[in-house]
C-alpha positions as CSV (number, residue, x, y, z in Angstrom):
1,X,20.6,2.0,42.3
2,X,19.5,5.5,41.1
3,X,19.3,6.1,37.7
4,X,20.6,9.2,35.7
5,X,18.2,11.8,33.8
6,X,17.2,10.7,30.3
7,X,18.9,13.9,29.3
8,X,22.3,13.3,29.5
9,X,22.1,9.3,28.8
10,X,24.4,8.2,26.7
11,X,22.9,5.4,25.2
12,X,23.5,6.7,21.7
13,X,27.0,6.9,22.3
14,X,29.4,6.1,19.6
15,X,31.0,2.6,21.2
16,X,34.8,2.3,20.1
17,X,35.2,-0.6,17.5
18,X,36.1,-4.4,18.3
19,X,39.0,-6.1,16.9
20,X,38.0,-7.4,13.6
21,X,36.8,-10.7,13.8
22,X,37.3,-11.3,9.9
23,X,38.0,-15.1,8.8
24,X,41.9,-14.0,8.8
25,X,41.8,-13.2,12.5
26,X,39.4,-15.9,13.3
27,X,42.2,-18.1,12.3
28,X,44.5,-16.8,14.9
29,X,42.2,-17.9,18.0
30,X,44.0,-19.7,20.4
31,X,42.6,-22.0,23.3
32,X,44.9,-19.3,25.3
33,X,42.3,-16.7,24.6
34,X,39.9,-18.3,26.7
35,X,41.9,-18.0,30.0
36,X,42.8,-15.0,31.9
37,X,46.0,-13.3,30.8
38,X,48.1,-10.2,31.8
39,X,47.7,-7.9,29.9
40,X,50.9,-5.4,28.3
41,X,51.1,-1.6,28.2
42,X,50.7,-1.5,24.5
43,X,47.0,-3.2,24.9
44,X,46.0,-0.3,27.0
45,X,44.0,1.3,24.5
46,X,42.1,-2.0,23.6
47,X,41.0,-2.6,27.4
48,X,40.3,0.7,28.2
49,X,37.6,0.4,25.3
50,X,36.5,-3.0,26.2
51,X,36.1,-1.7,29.9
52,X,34.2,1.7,28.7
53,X,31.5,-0.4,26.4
54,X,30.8,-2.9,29.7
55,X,30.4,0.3,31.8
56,X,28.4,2.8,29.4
57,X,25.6,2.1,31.4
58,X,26.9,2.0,35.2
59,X,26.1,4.8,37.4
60,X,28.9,5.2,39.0
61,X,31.0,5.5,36.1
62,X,28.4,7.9,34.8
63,X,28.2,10.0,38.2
64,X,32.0,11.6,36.8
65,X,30.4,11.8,33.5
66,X,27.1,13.0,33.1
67,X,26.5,16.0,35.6
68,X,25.1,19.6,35.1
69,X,28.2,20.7,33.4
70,X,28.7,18.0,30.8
71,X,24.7,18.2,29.9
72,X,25.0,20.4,26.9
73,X,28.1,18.5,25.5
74,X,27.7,16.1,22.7
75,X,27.9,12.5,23.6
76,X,31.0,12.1,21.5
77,X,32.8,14.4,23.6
78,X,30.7,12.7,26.8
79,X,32.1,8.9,26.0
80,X,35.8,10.5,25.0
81,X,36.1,11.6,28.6
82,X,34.4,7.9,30.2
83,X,36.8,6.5,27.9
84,X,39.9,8.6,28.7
85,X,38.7,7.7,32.6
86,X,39.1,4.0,32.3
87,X,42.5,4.5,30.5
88,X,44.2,5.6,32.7
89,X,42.9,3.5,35.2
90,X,43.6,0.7,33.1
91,X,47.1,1.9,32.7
92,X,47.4,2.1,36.4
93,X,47.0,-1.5,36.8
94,X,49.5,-2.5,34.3
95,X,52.0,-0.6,35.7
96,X,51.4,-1.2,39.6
97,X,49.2,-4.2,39.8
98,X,47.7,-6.8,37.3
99,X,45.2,-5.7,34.1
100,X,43.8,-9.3,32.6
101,X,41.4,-9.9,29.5
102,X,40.1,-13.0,28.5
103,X,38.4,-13.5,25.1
104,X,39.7,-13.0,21.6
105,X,38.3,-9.4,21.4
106,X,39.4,-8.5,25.0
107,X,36.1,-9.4,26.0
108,X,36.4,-9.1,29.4
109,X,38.7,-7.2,31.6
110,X,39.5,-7.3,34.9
111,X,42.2,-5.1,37.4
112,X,43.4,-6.6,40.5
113,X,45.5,-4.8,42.9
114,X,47.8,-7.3,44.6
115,X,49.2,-6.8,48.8
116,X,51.0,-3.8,49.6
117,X,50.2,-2.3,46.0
118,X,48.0,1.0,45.1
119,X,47.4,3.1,42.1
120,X,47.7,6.1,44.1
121,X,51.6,6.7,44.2
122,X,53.4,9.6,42.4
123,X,54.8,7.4,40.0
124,X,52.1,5.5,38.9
125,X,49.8,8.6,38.4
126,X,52.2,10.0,36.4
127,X,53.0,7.3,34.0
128,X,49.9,6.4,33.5
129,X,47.8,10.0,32.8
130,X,46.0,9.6,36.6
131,X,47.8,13.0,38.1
132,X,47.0,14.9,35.1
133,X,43.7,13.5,34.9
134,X,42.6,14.3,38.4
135,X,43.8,18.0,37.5
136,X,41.6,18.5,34.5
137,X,38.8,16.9,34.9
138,X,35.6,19.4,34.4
139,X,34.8,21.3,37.7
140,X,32.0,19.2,39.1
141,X,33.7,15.7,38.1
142,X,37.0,16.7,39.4
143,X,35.4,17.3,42.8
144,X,33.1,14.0,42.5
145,X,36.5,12.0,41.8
146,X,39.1,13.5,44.2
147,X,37.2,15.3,47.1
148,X,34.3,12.6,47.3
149,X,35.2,9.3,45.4
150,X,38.2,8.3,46.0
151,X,38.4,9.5,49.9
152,X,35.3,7.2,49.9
153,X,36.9,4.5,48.4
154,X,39.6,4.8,51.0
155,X,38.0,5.2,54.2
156,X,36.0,2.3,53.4
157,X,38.6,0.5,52.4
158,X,40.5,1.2,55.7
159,X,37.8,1.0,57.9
160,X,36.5,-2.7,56.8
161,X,39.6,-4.3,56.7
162,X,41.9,-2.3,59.3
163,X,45.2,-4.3,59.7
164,X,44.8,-6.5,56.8
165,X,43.9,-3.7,54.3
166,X,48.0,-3.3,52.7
167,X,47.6,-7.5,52.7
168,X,44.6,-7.7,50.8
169,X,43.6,-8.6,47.1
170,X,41.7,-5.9,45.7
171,X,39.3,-6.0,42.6
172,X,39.0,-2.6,41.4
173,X,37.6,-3.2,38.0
174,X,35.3,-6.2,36.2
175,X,33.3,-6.1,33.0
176,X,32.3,-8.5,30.3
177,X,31.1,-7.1,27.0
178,X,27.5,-7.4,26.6
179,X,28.0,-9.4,23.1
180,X,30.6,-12.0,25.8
181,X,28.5,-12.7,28.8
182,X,27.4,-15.7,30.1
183,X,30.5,-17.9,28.6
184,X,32.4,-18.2,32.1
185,X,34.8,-15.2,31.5
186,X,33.9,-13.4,34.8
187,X,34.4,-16.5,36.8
188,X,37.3,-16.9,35.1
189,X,38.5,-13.5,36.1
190,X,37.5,-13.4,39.6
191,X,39.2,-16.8,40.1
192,X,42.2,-16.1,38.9
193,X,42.6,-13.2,41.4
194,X,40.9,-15.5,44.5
195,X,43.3,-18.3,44.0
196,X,46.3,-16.3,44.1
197,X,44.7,-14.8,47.8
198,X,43.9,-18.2,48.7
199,X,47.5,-19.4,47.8
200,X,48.8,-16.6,50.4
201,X,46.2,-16.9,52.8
202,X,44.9,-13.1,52.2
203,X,41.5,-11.9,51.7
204,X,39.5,-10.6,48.9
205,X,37.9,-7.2,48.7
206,X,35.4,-5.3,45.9
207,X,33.0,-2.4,45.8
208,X,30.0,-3.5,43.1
209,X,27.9,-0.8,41.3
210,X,25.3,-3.4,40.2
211,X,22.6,-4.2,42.4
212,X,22.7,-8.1,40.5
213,X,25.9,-8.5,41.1
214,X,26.3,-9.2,44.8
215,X,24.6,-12.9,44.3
216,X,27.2,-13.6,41.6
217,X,30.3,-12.8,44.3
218,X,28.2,-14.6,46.6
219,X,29.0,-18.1,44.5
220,X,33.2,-17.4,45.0
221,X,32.6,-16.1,48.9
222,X,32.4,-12.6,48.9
223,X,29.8,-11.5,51.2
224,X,28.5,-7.9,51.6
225,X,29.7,-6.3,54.5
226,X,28.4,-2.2,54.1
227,X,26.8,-0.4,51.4
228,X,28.6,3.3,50.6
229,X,27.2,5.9,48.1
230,X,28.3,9.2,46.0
231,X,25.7,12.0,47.4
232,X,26.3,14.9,44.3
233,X,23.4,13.8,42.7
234,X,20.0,14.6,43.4
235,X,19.4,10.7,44.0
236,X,22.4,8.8,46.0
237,X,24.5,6.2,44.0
238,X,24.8,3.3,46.2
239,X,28.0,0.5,46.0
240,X,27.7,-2.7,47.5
241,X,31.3,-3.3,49.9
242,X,31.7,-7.1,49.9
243,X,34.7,-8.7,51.7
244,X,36.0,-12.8,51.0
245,X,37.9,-14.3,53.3
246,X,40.7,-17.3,51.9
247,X,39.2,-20.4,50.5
248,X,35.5,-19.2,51.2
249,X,32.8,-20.5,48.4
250,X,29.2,-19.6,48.3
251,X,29.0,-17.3,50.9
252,X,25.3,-16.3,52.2
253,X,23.2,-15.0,49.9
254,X,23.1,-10.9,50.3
255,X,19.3,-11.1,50.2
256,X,16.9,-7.8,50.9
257,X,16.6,-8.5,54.5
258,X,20.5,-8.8,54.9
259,X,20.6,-5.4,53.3
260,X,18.3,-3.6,55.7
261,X,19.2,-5.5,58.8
262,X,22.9,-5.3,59.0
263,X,24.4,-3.4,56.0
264,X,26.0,-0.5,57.3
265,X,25.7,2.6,55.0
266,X,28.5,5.1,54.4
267,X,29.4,8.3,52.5
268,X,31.5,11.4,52.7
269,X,29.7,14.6,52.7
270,X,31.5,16.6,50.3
271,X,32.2,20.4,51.4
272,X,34.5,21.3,48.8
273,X,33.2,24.2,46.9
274,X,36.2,24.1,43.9
């Protein structure tokens, strides 16, 4: 996937704090905290930070983030807006679908968005910061997010799935903290969402922004159906669309030849000049 300008990286970017892991809340671990739980309103803040530190370096969540306008800012004020981002997205999914951590630190995160369920209504935006988000956004993220992004997201959505799009499980959102990988959280995470589908018969459905990450869906039967990309910057940032369909396991892997020969690729050519 294309890679943003050393300019406006935010590598250096002042990473919101952990819980303490002192001896006194060391001694509150719980076997619990190693399996998927839903997470309240009042832990908002936590995931939204957790999510932001597993995405400081994903170019998708950078394309809102880091463009010609937010250059010259400093990368405080850079991460405060990623971060105010995944908040409300966060918040979304508490309100009108399901927001899990896993991990004593809420060291991973994931957002599902069960059957007949959408972040998108009135309601939801409201509560949870979306509507006033998408209204004051900087000039050139506000049209990346509402007039390219999310009628992307949509038609895609639509388009792959057609009748069985309101009955699918959708997972919007997963990221391990780089300190937490590789200790079975994601798989944790991913199952807890494809066992409920596989309960009701429904598929699965995810966009990934990671060009490893299709072969790790591939193990719990996602397979990658189209690729779609974001076009505002000078190089395209791709997303992989991969579908699962109930009880499926190691689908076939999405190797290079698979991507050329039969991945579809989509975007929205965005005309919107404000």
């Amino acid at each position: 996937m294309a890679k943003v300008t050393k300019a406006v990286t935010m590598e250096e970017t002042p990473k919101m704090s952990q819980v303490s892991s002192s001896s006194s809340a060391q001694s509150e671990i719980s076997p619990q905290m190693y399996e998927p739980r839903i997470l309240g309103r009042d832990e908002v803040d936590a995931a939204a930070a957790s999510l932001a530190d597993s995405f400081a370096k994903d170019d998708v969540a950078m394309y809102f983030v880091q463009t010609e306008e937010t250059k010259h800012w400093t990368a405080e004020r850079r991460w405060q807006l990623h971060l105010r981002i995944m908040r409300c997205i966060v918040d979304a999914h508490c309100l009108d679908g399901y927001a899990l951590t896993i991990g004593p630190n809420y060291d991973g995160i994931a957002l599902w968005m069960p059957p007949g369920k959408t972040m998108d209504g009135w309601c939801t935006a409201l509560r949870s910061g979306l509507a006033w988000l998408r209204a004051t956004l900087p000039r050139e993220s506000r049209i990346r997010f509402n007039n390219e992004f999310m009628p992307l997201l949509h038609h895609t959505k639509q388009e792959t799935l057609g009748q069985n799009d309101s009955n699918s499980w959708y997972l919007v959102y997963i990221g391990i903290r780089e300190g937490s990988r590789k200790r079975g959280y994601a798989k944790k995470l991913i199952e807890w969402g494809t066992k409920q589908a596989d309960a009701q018969g429904r598929r699965c459905y995810l966009e990934s922004s990671n060009d490893i990450n299709p072969e790790i869906y591939n193990k719990y039967g996602f397979e990658m159906v189209k690729q779609i990309q974001l076009t505002r910057n000078p190089s395209p940032v791709k997303m992989d669309v991969m579908v699962r369909n109930p009880g499926s396991r190691n689908a076939a892997p999405a190797t290079a030849a698979h991507h050329v020969a039969s991945v579809e690729t989509v975007s929205i050519q965005d005309k919107t000049s404000n």
